[in-house]
Structures are given as C-alpha cells and as structure tokens.
N, C-alpha and C positions, 0 to 999 in steps of 0.2 A: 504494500500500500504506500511506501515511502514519506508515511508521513514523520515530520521532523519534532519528537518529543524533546521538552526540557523538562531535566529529573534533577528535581532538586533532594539532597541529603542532610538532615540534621542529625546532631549526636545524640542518638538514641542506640540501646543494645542491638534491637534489628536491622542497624544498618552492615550490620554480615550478612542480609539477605540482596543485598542491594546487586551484586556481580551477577546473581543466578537472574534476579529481574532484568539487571541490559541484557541479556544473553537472549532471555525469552523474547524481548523486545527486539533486537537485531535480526535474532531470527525470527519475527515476525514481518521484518523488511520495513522498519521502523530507524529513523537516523537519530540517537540520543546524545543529547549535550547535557553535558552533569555540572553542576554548581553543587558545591560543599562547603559547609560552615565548618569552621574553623574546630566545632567541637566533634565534626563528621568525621576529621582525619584523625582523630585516637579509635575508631573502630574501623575502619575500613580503610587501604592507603591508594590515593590519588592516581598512582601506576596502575594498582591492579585496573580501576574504571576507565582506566584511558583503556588500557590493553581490551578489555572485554566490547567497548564501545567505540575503540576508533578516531576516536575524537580527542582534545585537548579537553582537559578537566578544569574547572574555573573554580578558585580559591579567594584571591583576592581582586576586590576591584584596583588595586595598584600596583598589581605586577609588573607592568609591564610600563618602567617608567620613561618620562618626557615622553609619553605617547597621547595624542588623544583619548581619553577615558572615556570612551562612552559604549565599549563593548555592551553593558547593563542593555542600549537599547536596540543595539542589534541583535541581540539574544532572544531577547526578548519579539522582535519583529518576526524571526526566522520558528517560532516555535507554531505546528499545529493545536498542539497540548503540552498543558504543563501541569509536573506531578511533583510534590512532594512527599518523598517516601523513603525512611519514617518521617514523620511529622511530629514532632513535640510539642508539648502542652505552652513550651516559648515560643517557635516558627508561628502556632497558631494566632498564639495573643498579638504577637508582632504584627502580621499582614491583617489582623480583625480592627485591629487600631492605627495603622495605617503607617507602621514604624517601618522607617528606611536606612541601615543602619551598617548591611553591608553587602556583599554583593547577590546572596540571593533575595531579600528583601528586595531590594533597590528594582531589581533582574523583574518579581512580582508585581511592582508598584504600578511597571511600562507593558502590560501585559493585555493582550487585548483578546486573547484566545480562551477554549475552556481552561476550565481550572480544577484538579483532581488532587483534594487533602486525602492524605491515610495517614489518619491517627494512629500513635504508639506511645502507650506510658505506662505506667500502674496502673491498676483500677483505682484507686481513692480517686489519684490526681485527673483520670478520666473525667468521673462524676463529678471531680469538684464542681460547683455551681457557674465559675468563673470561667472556668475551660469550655463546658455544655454552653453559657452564652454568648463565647468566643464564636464555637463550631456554628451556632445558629445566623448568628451576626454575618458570616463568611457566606452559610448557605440562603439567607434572604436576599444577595445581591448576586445570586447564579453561581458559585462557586460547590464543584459535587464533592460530596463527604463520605467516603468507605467507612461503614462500622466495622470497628476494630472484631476480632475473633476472641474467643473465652478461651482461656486454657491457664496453664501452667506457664508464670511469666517469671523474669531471670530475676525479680525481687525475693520470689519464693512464695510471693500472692498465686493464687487462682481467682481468673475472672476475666470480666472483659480488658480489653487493652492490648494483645498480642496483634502484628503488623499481620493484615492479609494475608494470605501464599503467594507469592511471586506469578502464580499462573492466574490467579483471580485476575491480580491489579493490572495483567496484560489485556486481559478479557475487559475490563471497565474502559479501560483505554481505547481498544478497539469501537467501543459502540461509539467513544467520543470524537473518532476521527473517522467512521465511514459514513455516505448519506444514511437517511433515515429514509430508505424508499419502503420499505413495510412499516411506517408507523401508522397505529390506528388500524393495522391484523392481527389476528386470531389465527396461533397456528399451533395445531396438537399433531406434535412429533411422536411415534412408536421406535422405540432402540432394543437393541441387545436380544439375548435369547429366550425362550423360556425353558423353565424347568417342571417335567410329569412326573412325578414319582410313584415310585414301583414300591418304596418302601420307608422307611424315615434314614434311612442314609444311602440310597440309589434315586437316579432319575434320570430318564431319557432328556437330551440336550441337543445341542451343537453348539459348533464351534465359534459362533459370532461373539465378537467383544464389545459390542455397542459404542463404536468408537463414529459409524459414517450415522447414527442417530445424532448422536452426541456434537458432535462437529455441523450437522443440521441445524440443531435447539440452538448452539453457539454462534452461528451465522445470521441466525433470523433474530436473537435478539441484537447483535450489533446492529442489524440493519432497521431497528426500531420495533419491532413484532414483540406482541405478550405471546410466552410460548410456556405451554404446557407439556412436558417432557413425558411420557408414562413407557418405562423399561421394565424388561427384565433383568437379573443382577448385569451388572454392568462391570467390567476388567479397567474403566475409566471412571474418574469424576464425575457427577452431573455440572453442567456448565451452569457458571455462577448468573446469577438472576433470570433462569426460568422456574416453572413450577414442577418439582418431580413429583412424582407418583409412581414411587416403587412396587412390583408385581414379581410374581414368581411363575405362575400357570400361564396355558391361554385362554383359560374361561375367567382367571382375575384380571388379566388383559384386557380381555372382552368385556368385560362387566363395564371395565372403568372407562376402555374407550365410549362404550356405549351411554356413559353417563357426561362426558365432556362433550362428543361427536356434534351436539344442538348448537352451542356455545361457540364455537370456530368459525372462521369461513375456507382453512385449508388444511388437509390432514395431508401427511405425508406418513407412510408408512411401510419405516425401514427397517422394522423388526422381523426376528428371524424367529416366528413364532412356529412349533413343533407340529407338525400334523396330526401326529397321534399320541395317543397318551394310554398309558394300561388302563385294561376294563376295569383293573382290581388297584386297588392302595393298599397296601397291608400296616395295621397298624404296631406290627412288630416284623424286624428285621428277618429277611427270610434266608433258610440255612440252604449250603448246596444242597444237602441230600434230598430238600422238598423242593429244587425247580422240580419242573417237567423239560420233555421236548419243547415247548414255544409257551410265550407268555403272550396273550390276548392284550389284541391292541384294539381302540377306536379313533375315530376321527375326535380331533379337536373342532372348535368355530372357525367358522372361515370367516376371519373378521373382516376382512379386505369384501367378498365377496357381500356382506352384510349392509356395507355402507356403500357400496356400489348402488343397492337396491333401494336404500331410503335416501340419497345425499341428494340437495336442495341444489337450485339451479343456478342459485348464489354462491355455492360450494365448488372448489375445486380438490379434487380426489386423486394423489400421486399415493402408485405402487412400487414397490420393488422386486426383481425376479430375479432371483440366485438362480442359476443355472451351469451346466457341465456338455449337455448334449443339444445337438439341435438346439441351441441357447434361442435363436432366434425366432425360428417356426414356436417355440413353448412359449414366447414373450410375447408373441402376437397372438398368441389363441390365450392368453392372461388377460391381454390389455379389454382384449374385447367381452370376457366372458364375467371378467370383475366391474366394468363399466366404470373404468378409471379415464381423470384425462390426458394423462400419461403415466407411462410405463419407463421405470429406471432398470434397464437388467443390466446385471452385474455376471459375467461369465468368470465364476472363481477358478475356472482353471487358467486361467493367463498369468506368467508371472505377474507380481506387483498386483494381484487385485485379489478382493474377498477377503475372506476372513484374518485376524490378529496380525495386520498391516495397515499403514497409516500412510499407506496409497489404494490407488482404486482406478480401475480401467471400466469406465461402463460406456451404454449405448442410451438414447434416450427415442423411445418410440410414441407417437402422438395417435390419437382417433381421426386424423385426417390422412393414415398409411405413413407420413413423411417420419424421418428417422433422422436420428445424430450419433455418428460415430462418436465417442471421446478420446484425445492419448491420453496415455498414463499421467496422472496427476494425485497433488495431495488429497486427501479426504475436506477438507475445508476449500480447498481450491473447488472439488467434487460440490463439493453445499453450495460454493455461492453458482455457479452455474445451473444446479437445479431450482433456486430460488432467483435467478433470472431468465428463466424459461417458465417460470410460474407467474413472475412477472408478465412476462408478453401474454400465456394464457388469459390473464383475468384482463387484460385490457383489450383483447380481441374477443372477448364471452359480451 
C-alpha cells in the first residue's frame, strides 16, 4: 500500500515490542519514520529501528547543527499516519494540552493526518482520572485510541495497561490508510474447518486453517465493513475489530449462520465445512476392540446450498470450491446448483494454494459463464480482489 507511517516511541517497558511492529509494518509495504524520546533510547536502541525500518531514526530536533531546523515539518507533511507506540501517560498529557517541547511533540503539533494513541502504563496510572480525561480530550478532536490489553504487566500489577500485539496495531493502521469503499456493509465471513465427532476425543476434520477466512474478515474491515467473522477452530487469530463467533460442528455453523444471514447484505463463504458427520456420538471414548468394519456416516447442512434458496435480491452470495479433479466442470455445476453470484474455486493441488499456506492460487467464476484466472498470490492480496469483484457485482445488480 506504501503508505508513509510516523511511529513515534516513548519510554515505556513495551517499547521492546517496537522492532517486531516496523517489521510487520515494512512488510506490510508500509514506509516508517520513527521519532524517539529521549526516555525511548534506555529501552530500545536507535540502530536496531533504523536497521529494521530503513530509514534515519529522529532523536533530537538539533542534530543536525547550522542546518535549517525544520525537519519537525516535513515529517510531519510526508506522514499518511501517525502512531504512537507505546504511548505514556506523559506523550498523552503532553499532545492533550498542547505541549511542544521536543521533537516528537513538536513533529505532532504540525500534523494534519490520522492520528493513532496506544496507551501503555500500569493500570492505576491508566484509570487515573487525569490520564482517562487526557485520552478523551485527544479522542473529541479525531484522534483514534487503542485500548490497552489486560494481563500480567512488568510492575507485577495485572490488569489493563499492556501495549496491543504488534499484529493488532498493524491491522488498526491498515483500516486508517486504505479507502473506506465498504463503509456502511454488512458482511458475514465463514473461516476454518469444522469439527464431527465420533467421540469426546476423535472427530472427523480437514485440513483448512482458517487463515483465507481470516485474511477476508481483515480486509473488509480495513476497507470500512462491520464484519461478523463465525469459524471453526481457527490455527490463526480472529482479526482485530470484527465480530467472532466461535463454532465447532456444521449444524452450530448452520445454526449461527442462519441466525446473522437477515442482518448482512454479503456473505462470503470460505469455510471448509465437513460433509458428513457420524450417525452416532458416543458419549465415552471408544476402545479398538468395539470399532466395527465402517462407522456410519451422514450428511451434514448444506449451508451454502440453504442460503442460495432464501438470499434476498439485495444480497450478494460468494462461495468457495476446494477442488483436486475436474476442478473446473465441479465449480460450475456449484456455482449454478448453490445459486451463488460467484464462485471462488480454489484447486488445492497446485503448489502454493489450499490449505496451511499463506498463498492461494484461485479462479473466480460468475453466473454470466465469464471467469478469472488468478496467479499465485498472498491470501490478503486473495481478499482484497475478491472484495473488488464484489464491489463491481453490487454496482452492476
């Protein structure tokens, strides 16, 4: 996306998270210019953030003497977004009250872009009263504010006050520099596999790690969309600021799609939900000497097939077909027999596509016959071109 972040660093214990965040950032295709306060470099040192970012690390606004001093506002011109992270309960008070005082202050004051606080302190100093009217004061004038995380923090408190995960604050970033061409959509994503069980420690599976769901729910919200995520267990994260809904079966799949499914106007559905499931559940684990020759299987819901049959003319309906044979003839007697308005097939015998990889080689077939090859690409690369083909669908419906 190449857009140009400034990451500002205060001395805070979290700021040893600070290397792994430009990294994710960089390789997000992100350009970061880091300013550090003076209390930054007793925890992290100025080398390491050059080296991981590229870039010149900015310390003092007077390094660089008999020069024009006004680097502050070119830094400041050149930034898409700007983040502070960690953010202390001083950076806060400082920029709430309007204090300019050194160069990332100053860098803030000339700042005409979004603006991204992640608080990090103790929890007292969190809820102090003064700090809470700080962060409010920041966020009445457009300024976005990460809540801190609860845990185990390096005072020895538990509570809230721990810095984001380095993966979040990329994700927040991201929604703050691409358009918002889905704002004001409704979209319920299906990820990952499900689980049938045979018995309280067996169950029929596959291999999907809910990683091109995931990387879906994380695309549509950057791109502005209220997204309602509902998996099966997942081998990834749920992406930060959708709504999950964890599921294990595909009748609790089914249940739950079928209770959000009104609510949307786009389902996309890229779970890799089981076809059959044992007739029997046993509710004690069974020994070898009582299998049989074959254990009785049934059909699971065809959930795809379900909402083919009732989805509203408002509604757009994207499926996915995992495939190995005749990938193509299977993916067009799908598209048509599901009554979707496109069809993603995914032929997981290709290298680099299918399951527990974080590329994806698919094809994208439509109800007017026409098709799209894709080359191999990321899983997010994958997302956003399916959520701009879903774009053109809804403005040509």
């Amino acid at each position: 996306m190449n857009a140009a972040v400034l990451l500002g660093i205060t001395g805070g214990i979290a700021a040893y998270k600070t290397p792994l965040l430009v990294r994710l950032l960089v390789s997000a295709g992100m350009n970061v210019h880091i300013i550090m306060t003076k209390a930054a470099t007793q925890f992290v040192t100025p080398l390491t953030l050059c080296t991981v970012s590229g870039n010149r690390v900015w310390e003092d606004m007077w390094a660089e003497r008999y020069q024009p001093s006004v680097e502050h506002i070119s830094l400041a011109d050149k930034a898409d977004v700007a983040v502070i992270a960690p953010a202390t309960a001083n950076i806060i008070g400082k920029i709430a009250c309007g204090i300019a005082d050194d160069m990332l202050t100053t860098v803030f004051m000339a700042l005409k872009c979004p603006v991204l606080i992640c608080p990090s302190m103790n929890a007292n100093m969190y809820h102090n009263p003064i700090v809470q009217s700080n962060i409010e004061r920041l966020q009445k004038i457009g300024y976005h504010v990460m809540e801190p995380e609860s845990g185990y923090l390096a005072c020895g408190w538990t509570g809230e006050g721990r810095l984001p995960d380095p993966e979040s604050i990329v994700e927040k970033i991201e929604q703050m520099t691409v358009p918002h061409d889905y704002a004001g959509e409704t979209i319920l994503v299906t990820a990952g596999p499900t689980e049938e069980p045979l018995d309280p420690v067996r169950f029929l599976t596959n291999r999907s790690s809910g990683k091109m769901g995931a990387a879906l729910a994380r695309r549509a919200v950057a791109r502005g969309a209220e997204v309602t995520l509902i998996a099966g267990p997942l081998k990834v994260s749920p992406p930060h600021g959708v709504r999950h809904i964890p599921v294990r079966t595909a009748q609790e799949m089914c249940d739950r799609v079928m209770e959000v499914f009104p609510h949307v106007n786009i389902v996309i559905k890229a779970a890799a939900v089981a076809d059959f499931r044992p007739a029997l559940t046993m509710a004690n684990k069974i020994k070898k000497e009582e299998y049989g020759e074959s254990i009785s299987l049934i059909e699971t819901p065809d959930i795809l097939k379900k909402l083919g049959k009732i989805k509203r003319k408002d509604q757009i309906l994207v499926g996915f077909a995992a495939e190995t044979k005749d990938a193509v003839g299977n993916a067009r007697e799908k598209l048509k027999k599901k009554n979707v308005d496109m069809l993603v097939l995914n032929n997981v015998s290709l290298p680099g596509a299918g399951f527990d990889c974080d590329t994806n080689v698919v094809r994208f077939l439509y109800r007017t016959g026409e098709d799209e090859q894709m080359d191999i690409m990321s899983k997010e690369a994958v997302a956003d071109r399916i959520l701009d083909r879903i774009r053109k669908l809804k403005i040509g419906s």
